[in-house]
Residue frames relative to the residue before (quaternion, step in Angstrom):
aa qw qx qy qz dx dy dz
X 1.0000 0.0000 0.0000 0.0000 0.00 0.00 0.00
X 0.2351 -0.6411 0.6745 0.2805 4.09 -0.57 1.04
X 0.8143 -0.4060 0.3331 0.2472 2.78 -2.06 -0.07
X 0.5512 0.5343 -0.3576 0.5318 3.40 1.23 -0.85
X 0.6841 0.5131 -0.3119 0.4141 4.10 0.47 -0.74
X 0.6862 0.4990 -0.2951 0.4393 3.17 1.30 -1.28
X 0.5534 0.5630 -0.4022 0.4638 4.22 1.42 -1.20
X 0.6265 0.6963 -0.2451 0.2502 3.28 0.85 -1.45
X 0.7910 0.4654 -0.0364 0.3953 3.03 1.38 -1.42
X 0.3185 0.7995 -0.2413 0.4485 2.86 2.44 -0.94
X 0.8801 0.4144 0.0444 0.2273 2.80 0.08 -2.22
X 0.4949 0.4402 -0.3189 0.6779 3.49 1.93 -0.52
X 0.6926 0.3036 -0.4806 0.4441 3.95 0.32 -0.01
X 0.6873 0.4615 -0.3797 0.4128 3.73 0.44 -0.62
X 0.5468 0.4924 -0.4123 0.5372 3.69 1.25 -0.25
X 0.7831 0.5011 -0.2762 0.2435 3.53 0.47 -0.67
X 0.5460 0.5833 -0.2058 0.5650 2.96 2.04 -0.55
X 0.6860 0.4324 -0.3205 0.4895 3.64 0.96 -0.52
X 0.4927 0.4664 -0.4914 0.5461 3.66 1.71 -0.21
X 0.5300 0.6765 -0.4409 0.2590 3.36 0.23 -1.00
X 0.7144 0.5151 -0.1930 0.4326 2.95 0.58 -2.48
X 0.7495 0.2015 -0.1512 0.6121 4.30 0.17 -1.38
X 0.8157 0.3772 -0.4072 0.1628 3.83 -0.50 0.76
X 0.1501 0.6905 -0.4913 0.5093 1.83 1.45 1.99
X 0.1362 -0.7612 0.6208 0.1290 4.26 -0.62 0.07
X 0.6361 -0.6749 0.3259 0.1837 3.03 -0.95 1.04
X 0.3697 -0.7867 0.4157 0.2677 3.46 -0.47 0.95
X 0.6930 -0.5847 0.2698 0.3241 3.41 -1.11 0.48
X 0.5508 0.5161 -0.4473 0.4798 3.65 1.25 -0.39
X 0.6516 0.3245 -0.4612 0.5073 3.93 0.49 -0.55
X 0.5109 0.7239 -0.4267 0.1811 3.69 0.24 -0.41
X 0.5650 0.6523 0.0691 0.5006 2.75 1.97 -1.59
X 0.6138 0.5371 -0.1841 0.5485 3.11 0.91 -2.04
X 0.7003 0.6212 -0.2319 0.2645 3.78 0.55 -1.41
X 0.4605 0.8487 -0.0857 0.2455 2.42 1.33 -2.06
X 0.8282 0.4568 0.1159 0.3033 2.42 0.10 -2.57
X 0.7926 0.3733 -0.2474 0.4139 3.06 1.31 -1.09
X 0.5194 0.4895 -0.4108 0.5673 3.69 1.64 -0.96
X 0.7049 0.2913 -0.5012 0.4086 4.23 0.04 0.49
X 0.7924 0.3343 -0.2976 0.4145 3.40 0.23 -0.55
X 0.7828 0.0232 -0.2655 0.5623 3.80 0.58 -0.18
X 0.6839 0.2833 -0.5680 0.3598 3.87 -0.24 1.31
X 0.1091 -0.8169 0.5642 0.0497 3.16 -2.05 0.39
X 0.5718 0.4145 -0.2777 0.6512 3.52 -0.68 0.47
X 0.9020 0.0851 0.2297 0.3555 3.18 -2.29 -0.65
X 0.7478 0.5791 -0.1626 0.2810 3.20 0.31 -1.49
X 0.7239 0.3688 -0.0697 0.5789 3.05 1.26 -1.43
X 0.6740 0.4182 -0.4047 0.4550 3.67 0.87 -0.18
X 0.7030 0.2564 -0.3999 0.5293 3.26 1.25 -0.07
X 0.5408 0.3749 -0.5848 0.4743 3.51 0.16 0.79
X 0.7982 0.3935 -0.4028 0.2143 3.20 0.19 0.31
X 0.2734 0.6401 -0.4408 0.5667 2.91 2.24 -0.03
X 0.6132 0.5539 -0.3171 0.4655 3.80 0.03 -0.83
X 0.7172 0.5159 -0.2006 0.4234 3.54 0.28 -1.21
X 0.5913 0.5476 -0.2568 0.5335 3.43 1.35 -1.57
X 0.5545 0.4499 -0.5220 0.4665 4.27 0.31 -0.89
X 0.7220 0.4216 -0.4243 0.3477 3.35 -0.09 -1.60
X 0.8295 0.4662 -0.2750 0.1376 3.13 0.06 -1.35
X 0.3672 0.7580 -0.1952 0.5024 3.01 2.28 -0.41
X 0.6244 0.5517 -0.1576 0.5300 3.33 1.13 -1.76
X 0.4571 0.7176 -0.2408 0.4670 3.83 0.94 -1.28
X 0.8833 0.3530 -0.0383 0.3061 2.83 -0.50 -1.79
X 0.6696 0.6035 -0.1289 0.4134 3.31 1.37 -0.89
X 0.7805 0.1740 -0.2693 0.5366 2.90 1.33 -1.13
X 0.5682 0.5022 -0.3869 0.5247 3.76 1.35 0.99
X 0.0411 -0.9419 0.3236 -0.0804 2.88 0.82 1.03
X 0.7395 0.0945 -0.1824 0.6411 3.51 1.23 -0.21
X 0.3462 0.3633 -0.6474 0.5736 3.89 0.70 1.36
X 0.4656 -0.4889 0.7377 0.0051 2.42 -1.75 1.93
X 0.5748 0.4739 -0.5094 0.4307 4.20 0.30 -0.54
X 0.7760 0.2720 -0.3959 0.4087 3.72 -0.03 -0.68
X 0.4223 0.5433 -0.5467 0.4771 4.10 0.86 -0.45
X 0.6581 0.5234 -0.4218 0.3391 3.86 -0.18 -1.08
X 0.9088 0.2958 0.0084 0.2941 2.90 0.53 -1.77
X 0.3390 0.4781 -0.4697 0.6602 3.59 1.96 1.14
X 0.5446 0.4890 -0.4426 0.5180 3.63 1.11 -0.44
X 0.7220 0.4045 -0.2352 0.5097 3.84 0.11 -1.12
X 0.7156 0.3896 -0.4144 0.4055 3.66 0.47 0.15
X 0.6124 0.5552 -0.3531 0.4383 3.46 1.41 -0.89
X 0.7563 0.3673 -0.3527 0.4107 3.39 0.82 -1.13
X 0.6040 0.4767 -0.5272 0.3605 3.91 0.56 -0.17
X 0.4193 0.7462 -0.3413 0.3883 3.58 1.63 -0.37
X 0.7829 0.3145 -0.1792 0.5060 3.05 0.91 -1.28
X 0.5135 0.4922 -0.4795 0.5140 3.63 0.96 -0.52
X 0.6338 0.4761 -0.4770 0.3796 4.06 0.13 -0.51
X 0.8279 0.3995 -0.2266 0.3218 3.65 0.48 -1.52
X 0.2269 -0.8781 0.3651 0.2102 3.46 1.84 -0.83
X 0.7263 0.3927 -0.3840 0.4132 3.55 -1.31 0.13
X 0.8224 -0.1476 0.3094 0.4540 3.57 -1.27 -0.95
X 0.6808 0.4763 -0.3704 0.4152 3.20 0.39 -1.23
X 0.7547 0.5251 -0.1988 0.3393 3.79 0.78 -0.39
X 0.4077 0.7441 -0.2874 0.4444 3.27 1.85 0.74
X 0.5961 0.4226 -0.3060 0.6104 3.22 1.01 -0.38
X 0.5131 0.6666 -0.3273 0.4304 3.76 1.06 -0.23
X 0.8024 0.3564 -0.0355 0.4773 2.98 1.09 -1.38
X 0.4610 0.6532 -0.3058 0.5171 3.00 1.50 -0.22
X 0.7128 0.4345 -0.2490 0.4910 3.50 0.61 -1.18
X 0.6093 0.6482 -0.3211 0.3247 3.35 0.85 -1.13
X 0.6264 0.4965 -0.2796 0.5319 3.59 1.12 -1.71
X 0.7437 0.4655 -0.3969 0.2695 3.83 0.42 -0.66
X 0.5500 0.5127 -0.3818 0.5375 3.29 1.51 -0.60
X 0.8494 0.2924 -0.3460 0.2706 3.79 0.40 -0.29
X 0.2736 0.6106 -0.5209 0.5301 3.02 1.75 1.24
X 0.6001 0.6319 -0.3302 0.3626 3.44 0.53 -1.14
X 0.8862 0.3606 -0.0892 0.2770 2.78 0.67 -1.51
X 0.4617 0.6237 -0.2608 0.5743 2.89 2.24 0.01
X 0.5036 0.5869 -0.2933 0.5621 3.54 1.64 -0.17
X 0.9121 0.2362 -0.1265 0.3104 2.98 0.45 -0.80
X 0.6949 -0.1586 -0.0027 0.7013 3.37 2.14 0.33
X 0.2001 -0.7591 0.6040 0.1379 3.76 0.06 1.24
X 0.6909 0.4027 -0.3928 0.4542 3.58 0.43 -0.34
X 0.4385 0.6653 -0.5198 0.3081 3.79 0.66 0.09
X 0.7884 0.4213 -0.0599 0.4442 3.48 -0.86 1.26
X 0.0699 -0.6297 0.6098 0.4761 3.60 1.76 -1.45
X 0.7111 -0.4023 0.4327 0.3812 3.69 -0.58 0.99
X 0.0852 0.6162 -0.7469 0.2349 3.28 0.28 1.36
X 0.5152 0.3527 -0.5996 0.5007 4.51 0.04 -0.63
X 0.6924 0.4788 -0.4321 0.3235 3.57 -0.54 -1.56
X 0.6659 0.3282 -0.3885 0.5458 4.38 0.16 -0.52
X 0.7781 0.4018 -0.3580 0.3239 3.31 -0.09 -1.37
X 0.6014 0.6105 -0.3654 0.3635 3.68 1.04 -0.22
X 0.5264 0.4647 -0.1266 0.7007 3.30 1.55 -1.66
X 0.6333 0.4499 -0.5263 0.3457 3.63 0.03 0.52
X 0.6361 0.6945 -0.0594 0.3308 2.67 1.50 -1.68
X 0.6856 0.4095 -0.1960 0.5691 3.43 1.40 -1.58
X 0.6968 0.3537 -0.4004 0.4786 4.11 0.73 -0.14
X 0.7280 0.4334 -0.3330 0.4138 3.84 0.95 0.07
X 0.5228 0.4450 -0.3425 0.6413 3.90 1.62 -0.17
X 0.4444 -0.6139 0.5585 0.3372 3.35 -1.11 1.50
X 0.5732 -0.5234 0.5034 0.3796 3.41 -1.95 0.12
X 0.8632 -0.0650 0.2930 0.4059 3.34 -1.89 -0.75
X 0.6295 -0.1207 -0.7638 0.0760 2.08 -1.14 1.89
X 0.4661 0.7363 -0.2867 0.3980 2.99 2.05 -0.97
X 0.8463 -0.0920 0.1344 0.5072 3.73 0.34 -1.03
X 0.6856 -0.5216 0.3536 0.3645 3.73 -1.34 -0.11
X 0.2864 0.8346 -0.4401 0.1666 3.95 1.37 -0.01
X 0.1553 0.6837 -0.7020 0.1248 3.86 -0.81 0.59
X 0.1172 -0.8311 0.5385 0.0742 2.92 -1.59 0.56
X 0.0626 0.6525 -0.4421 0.6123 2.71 2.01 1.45
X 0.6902 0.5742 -0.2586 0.3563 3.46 0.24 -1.89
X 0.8477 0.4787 -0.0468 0.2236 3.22 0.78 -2.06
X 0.5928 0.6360 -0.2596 0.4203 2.57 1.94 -0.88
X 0.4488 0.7122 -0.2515 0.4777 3.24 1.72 -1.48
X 0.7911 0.3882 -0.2584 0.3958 3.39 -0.45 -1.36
X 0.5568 0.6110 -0.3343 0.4527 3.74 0.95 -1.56
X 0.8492 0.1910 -0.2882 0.3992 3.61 -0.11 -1.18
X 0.4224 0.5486 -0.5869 0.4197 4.00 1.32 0.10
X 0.5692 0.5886 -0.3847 0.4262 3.47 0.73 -1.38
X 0.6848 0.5938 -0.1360 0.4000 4.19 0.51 -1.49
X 0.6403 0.5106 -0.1722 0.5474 3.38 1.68 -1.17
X 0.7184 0.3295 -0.2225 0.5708 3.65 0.98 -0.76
X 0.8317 -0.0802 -0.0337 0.5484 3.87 0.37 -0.03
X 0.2518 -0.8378 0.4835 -0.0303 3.56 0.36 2.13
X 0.8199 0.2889 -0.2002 0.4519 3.87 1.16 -0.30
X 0.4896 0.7430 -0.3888 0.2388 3.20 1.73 0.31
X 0.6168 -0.5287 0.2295 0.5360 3.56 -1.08 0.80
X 0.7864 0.5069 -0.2239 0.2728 3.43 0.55 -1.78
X 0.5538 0.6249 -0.2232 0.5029 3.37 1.35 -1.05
X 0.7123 0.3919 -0.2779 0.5117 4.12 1.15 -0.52
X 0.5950 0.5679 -0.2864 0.4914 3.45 1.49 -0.99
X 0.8211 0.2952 -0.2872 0.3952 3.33 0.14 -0.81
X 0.6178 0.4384 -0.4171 0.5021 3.59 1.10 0.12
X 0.5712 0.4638 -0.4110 0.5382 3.54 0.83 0.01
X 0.3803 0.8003 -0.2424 0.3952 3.77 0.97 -0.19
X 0.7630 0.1909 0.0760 0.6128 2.66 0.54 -2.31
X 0.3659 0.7220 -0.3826 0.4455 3.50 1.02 0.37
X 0.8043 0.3737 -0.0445 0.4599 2.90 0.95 -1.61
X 0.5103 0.5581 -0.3697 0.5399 3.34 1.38 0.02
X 0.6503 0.4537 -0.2684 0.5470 3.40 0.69 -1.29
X 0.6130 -0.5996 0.5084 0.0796 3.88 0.35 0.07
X 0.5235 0.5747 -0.1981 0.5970 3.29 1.80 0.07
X 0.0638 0.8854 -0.4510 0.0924 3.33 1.26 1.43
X 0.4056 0.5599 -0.4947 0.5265 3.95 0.76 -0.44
X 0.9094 0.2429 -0.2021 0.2704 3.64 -0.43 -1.29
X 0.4534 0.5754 -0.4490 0.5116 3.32 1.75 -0.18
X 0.8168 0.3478 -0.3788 0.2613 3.48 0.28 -0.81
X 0.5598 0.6083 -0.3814 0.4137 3.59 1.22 -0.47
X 0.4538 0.6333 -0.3130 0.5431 3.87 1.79 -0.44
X 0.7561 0.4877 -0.1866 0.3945 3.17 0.72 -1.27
X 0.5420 0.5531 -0.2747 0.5700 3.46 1.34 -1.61
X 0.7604 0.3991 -0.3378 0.3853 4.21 0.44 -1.07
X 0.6031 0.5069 -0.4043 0.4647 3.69 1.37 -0.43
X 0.7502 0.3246 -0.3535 0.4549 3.98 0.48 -0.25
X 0.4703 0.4696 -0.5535 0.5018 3.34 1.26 0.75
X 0.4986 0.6272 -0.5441 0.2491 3.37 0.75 -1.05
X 0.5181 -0.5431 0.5831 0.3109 4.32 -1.72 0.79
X 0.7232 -0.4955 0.4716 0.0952 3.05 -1.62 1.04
X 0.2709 -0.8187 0.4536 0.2249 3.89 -0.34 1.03
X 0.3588 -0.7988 0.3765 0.3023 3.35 -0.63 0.22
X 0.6618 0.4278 -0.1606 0.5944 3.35 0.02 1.47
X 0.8649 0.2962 -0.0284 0.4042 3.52 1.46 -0.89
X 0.0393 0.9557 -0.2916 0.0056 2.32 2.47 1.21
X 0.6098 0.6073 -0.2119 0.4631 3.39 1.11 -2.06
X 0.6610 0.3958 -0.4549 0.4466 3.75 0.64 -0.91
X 0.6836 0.6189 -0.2426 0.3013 3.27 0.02 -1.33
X 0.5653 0.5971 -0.2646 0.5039 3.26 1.41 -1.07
X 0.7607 0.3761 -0.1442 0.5091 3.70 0.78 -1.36
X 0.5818 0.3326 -0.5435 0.5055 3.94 0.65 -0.70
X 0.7251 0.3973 -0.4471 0.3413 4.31 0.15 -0.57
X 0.6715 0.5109 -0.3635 0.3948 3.51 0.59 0.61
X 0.5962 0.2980 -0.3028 0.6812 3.12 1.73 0.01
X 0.2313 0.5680 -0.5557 0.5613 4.19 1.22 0.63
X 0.8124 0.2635 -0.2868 0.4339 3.41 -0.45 -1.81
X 0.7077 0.4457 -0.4489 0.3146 4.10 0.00 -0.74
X 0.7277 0.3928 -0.3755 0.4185 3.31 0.86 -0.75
X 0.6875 0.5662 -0.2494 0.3801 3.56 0.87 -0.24
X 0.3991 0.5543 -0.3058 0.6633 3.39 2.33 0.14
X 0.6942 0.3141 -0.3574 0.5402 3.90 0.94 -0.80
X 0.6459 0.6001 -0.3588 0.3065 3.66 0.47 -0.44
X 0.7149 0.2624 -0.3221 0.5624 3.30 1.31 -1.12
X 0.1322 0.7250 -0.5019 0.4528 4.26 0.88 0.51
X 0.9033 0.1031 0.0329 0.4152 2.91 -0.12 -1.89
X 0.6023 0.5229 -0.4584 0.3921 3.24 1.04 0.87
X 0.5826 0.5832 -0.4558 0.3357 3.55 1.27 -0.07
């Protein structure tokens, strides 16, 4: 073998090993793990670009899991906290994508997750303004919320975000008894950090709820 055969050969193994090494996509516990931490301990800048970042992988994810509804949800649950971080207009097309992945993913297994698509959707339609500006209903939200309520009746997220939209609607009695069932709701294994943050925004939103019930 001359030298030109021997670089030649060099280089198609050292190329293959660095494919090797990144074509791999991240697995759904770090996805989570991530998740958790660019919401609850960044702000500003920071977090929109860590979640831009977050979005490749999860993109990357999703692709090469193509028919697990768990990673569709959860490029869905990263875009839309994406867009809740950066805000305004520019963050429609965010949401937009999001809602399609949690159709998908309701296509391909509504129970994937405990009906995580079914909340994150009904979250989605009572926080995106309506007609003309965006796709928001709260017809939509309510709908999804209690499909979401039907598949996992004691879960943290599934009580929070209907207590939520509770509280929007002005329906403070039932937001707070939602709220009171989400910080009962058991402890995930693995999703300590989340859990840690969705019950700190439980208690704040459930301090404004009873407020606005006296």
């Amino acid at each position: 073998m001359n030298t030109y055969q021997t670089l030649l050969v060099s280089t198609l193994f050292s190329s293959a090993l660095l494919f090797s090494a990144t074509s791999h996509a991240i697995e759904l516990p770090q996805l989570q793990q991530r998740w958790a931490e660019i919401k609850y301990q960044q702000t500003g800048k920071q977090q929109e670009s860590a979640y831009q970042a977050l979005l490749t992988e999860a993109s990357a994810a999703r692709a090469e899991h193509a028919n697990d509804a768990n990673y569709l949800i959860w490029e869905g649950i990263i875009r839309s906290t994406y867009a809740g971080a950066v805000g305004g207009l520019s963050a429609l097309s965010e949401v937009k994508a999001a809602r399609k992945l949690f159709e998908q993913a309701i296509e391909l297994d509504a129970n994937a997750l405990d009906g995580s698509a079914y909340t994150s959707l009904g979250s989605l339609y009572y926080q995106v303004p309506g007609w003309p500006v965006g796709f928001g209903s709260d017809k939509k939200a309510r709908e999804y919320l209690l499909k979401g309520l039907a598949v996992n009746p004691n879960g943290i997220d599934a009580n929070y975000f209907y207590g939520d939209f509770l509280l929007q609607q002005k329906d403070y009695q039932a937001a707070i008894a939602a709220f009171e069932k989400a910080l009962a709701a058991p402890d995930r294994p693995g999703r300590e950090q989340a859990d840690l943050g969705r019950r700190q925004e439980i208690m704040q939103a459930l301090s404004l709820a009873q407020q606005k019930a006296k």
